[in-house]
C-alpha positions in Angstrom: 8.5 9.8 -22.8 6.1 12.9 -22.4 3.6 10.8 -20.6 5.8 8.6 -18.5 6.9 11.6 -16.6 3.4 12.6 -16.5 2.4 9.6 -14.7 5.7 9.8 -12.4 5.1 13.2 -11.9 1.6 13.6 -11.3 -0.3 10.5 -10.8 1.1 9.1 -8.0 1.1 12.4 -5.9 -2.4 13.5 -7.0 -3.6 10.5 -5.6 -1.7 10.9 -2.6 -3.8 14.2 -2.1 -7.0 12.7 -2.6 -6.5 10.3 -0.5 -5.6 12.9 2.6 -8.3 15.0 1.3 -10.5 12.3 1.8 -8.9 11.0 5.8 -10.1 14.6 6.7 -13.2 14.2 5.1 -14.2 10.9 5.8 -11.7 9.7 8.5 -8.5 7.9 8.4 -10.2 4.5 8.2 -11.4 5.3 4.6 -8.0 7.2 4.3 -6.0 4.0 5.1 -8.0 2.2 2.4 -7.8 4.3 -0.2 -4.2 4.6 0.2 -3.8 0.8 0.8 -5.5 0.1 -2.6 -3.2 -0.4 -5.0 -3.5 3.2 -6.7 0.2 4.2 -6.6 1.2 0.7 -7.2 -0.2 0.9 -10.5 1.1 4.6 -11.6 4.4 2.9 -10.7 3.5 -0.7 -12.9 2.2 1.7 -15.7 5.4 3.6 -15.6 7.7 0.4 -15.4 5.5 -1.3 -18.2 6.4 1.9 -20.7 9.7 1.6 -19.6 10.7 -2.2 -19.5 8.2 -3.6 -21.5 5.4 -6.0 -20.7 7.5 -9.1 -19.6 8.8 -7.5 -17.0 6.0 -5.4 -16.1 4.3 -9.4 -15.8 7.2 -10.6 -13.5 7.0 -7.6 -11.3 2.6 -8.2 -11.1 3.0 -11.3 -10.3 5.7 -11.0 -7.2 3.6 -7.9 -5.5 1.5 -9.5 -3.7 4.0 -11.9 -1.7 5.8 -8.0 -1.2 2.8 -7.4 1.0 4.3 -9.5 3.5 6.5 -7.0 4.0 4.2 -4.2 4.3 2.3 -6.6 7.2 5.1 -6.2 9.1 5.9 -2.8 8.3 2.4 -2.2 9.7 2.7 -3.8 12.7 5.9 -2.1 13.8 4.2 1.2 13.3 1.2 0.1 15.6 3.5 -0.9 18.1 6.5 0.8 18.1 4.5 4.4 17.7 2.9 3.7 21.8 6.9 4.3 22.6 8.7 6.5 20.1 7.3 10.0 18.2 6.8 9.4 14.6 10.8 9.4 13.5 11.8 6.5 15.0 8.9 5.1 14.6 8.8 5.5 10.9 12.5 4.6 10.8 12.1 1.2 13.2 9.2 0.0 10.9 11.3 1.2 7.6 14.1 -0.9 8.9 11.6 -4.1 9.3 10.1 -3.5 5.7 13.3 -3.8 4.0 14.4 -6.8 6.0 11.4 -8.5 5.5 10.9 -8.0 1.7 14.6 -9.3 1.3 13.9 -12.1 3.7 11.4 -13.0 0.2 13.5 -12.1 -2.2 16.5 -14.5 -0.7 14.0 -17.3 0.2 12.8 -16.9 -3.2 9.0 -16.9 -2.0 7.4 -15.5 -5.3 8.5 -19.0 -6.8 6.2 -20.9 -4.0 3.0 -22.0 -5.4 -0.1 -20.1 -3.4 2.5 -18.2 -1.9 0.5 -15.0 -3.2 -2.9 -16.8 -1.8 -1.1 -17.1 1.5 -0.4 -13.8 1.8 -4.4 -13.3 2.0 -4.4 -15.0 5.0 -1.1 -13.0 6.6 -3.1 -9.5 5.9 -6.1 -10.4 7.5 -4.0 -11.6 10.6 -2.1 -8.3 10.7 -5.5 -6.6 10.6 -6.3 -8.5 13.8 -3.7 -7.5 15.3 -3.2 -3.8 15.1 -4.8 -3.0 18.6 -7.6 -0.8 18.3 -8.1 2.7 19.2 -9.6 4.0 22.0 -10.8 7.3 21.7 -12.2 9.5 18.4 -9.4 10.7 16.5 -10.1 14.7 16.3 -10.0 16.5 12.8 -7.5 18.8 12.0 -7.7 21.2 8.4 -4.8 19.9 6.3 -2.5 22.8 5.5 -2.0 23.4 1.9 1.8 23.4 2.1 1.5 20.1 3.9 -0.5 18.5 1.3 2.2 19.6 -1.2 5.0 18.1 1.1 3.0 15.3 1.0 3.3 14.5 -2.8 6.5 15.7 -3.6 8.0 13.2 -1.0 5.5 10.5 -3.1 6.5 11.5 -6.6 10.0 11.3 -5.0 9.4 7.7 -4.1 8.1 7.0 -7.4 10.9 8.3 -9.2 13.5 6.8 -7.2 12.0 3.1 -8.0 11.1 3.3 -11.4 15.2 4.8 -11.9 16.3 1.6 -9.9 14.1 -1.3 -11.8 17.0 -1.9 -14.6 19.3 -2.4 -12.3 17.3 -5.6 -10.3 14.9 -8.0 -11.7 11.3 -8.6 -12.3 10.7 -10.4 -9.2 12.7 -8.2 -6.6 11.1 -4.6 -8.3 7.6 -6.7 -7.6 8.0 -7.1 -4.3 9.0 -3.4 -4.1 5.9 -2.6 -5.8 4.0 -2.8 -2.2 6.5 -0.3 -1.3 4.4 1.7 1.3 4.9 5.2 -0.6 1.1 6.3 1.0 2.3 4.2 3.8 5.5 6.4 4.5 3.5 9.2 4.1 0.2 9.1 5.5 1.2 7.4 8.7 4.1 10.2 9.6 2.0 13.1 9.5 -0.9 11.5 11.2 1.0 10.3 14.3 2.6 13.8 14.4 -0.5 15.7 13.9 -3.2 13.8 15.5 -1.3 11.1 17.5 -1.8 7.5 18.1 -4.9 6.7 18.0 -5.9 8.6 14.8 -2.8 6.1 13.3 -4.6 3.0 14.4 -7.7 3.9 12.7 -5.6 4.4 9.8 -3.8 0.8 9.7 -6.8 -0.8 10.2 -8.1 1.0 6.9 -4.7 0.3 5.1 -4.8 -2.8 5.9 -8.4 -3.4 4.3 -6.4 -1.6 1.5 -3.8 -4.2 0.9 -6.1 -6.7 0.6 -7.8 -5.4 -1.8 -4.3 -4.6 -3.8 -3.1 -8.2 -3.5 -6.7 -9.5 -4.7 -5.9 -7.3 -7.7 -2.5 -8.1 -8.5 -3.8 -11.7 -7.8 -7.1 -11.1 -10.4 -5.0 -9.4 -13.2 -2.7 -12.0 -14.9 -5.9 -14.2 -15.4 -7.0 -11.6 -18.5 -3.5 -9.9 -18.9 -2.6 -11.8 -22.3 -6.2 -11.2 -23.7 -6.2 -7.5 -22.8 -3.1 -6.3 -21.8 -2.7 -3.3 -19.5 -6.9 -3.0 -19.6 -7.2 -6.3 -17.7 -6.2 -3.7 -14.6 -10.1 -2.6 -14.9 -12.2 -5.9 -14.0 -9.3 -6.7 -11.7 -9.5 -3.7 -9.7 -13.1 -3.3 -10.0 -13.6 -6.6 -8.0 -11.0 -5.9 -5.6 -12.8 -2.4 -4.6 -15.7 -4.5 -4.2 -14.3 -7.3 -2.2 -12.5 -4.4 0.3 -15.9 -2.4 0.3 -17.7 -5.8 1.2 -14.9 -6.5 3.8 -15.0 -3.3 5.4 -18.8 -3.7 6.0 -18.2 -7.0 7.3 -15.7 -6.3 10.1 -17.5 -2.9 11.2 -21.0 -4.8 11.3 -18.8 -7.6 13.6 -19.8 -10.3 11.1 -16.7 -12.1 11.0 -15.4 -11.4 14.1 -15.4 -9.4 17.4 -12.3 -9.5 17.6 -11.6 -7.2 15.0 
């Protein structure tokens, strides 16, 4: 029990700090990645798994990546929405279009579509395409300490409140929660407030690159699950890193397209 509130408690937030260490560092391009890989997502798996046991752990793996439908739109809305509105309504507006969306799944039962989870592949990479770009160079700003701490409680918040809720739903609907943007409702906020649109754009570009490497892992992982359990994460993730590193280079070189 000891070490499942470990991981709720420190895990997830931890790697929400890295991962705004490293936007100030590096830029909120590699910020949005990092955050978009499916880091938190798996704190939150590891907890459920310990919790619910590995059948349902294997339901809720296998329904995340159609969830990421959800966070395409979610996305979107805050690209949009955030050239009208200052970042509460804009975080609420795209909040509002996350939960539709990923109930919009559940109802049409989409996780029981064959591919569906390939499909969703394609739906990222369109999403990436159309987040406009930004137009100027985001300027860096020293992250406050008490910020960064604000910053993980609201994540270990998040985390807590989904694991509490998995008994209640099944496999399949905590799966598509499992994309729940917790770095996405986090990251984005204090960015628009603090360094304003543009420096947000950057940063959905880069979470975007993120989710696509989270639903190649999610995708990857149930193909050595049974032979290795919980350690099939490792060669799963391990090639999705490298897939998102090698798409990264791609689209910044203007390899695949110039439209992106």
């Amino acid at each position: 029990m000891g070490s499942i509130l470990l991981i709720k408690l420190l895990i997830g937030p931890s790697l929400i700090a890295a991962t705004s260490l490293a936007g100030q560092r590096w830029g909120q391009r590699i910020a949005g990645i990092l955050a978009g890989l499916p880091s938190v997502a798996l704190a939150l798996v590891a907890v459920i798994w310990l919790e619910q046991g590995e059948q349902f752990a294997r339901v809720m793996i296998h329904a995340a990546p159609i969830g990421l439908i959800a966070n395409s739109l979610y996305m979107l809305a805050l690209a949009f929405t955030s050239q009208h509105f200052r970042w509460p309504i804009t975080m609420l507006i795209a909040t509002i279009c996350y939960f539709l969306v990923a109930n919009l799944i559940s109802v049409l039962e989409l996780t029981k579509i064959n591919y569906m989870g390939i499909y969703t592949l394609a739906i990222l990479f369109i999403t990436y395409l159309a987040i406009p770009k930004h137009t100027t160079t985001s300027i860096s700003k020293k992250l406050p300490n008490s910020e960064l701490f604000i910053r993980m409680g609201i994540s270990a918040l998040l985390i807590l409140s989904i694991s509490l809720i998995a008994p209640l739903f099944g496999g399949d609907c905590i799966g598509i929660l499992t994309g729940f943007p917790i770095a996405g409702a986090v990251l984005p906020a204090f960015t628009l407030a603090l360094l304003g649109r543009d420096a947000l754009l950057k940063q959905l570009k880069g979470f975007m690159l993120g989710l696509f490497g989270f639903a190649i892992c999610f995708l990857i992982w149930p193909i050595w699950i049974s032979a290795y359990g919980f350690a099939a994460i490792i060669p799963a993730l391990m090639l999705a890193v490298i897939c998102t590193a090698s798409l990264n280079y791609l689209l910044n070189c203007n390899l695949l397209t110039s439209a992106a």
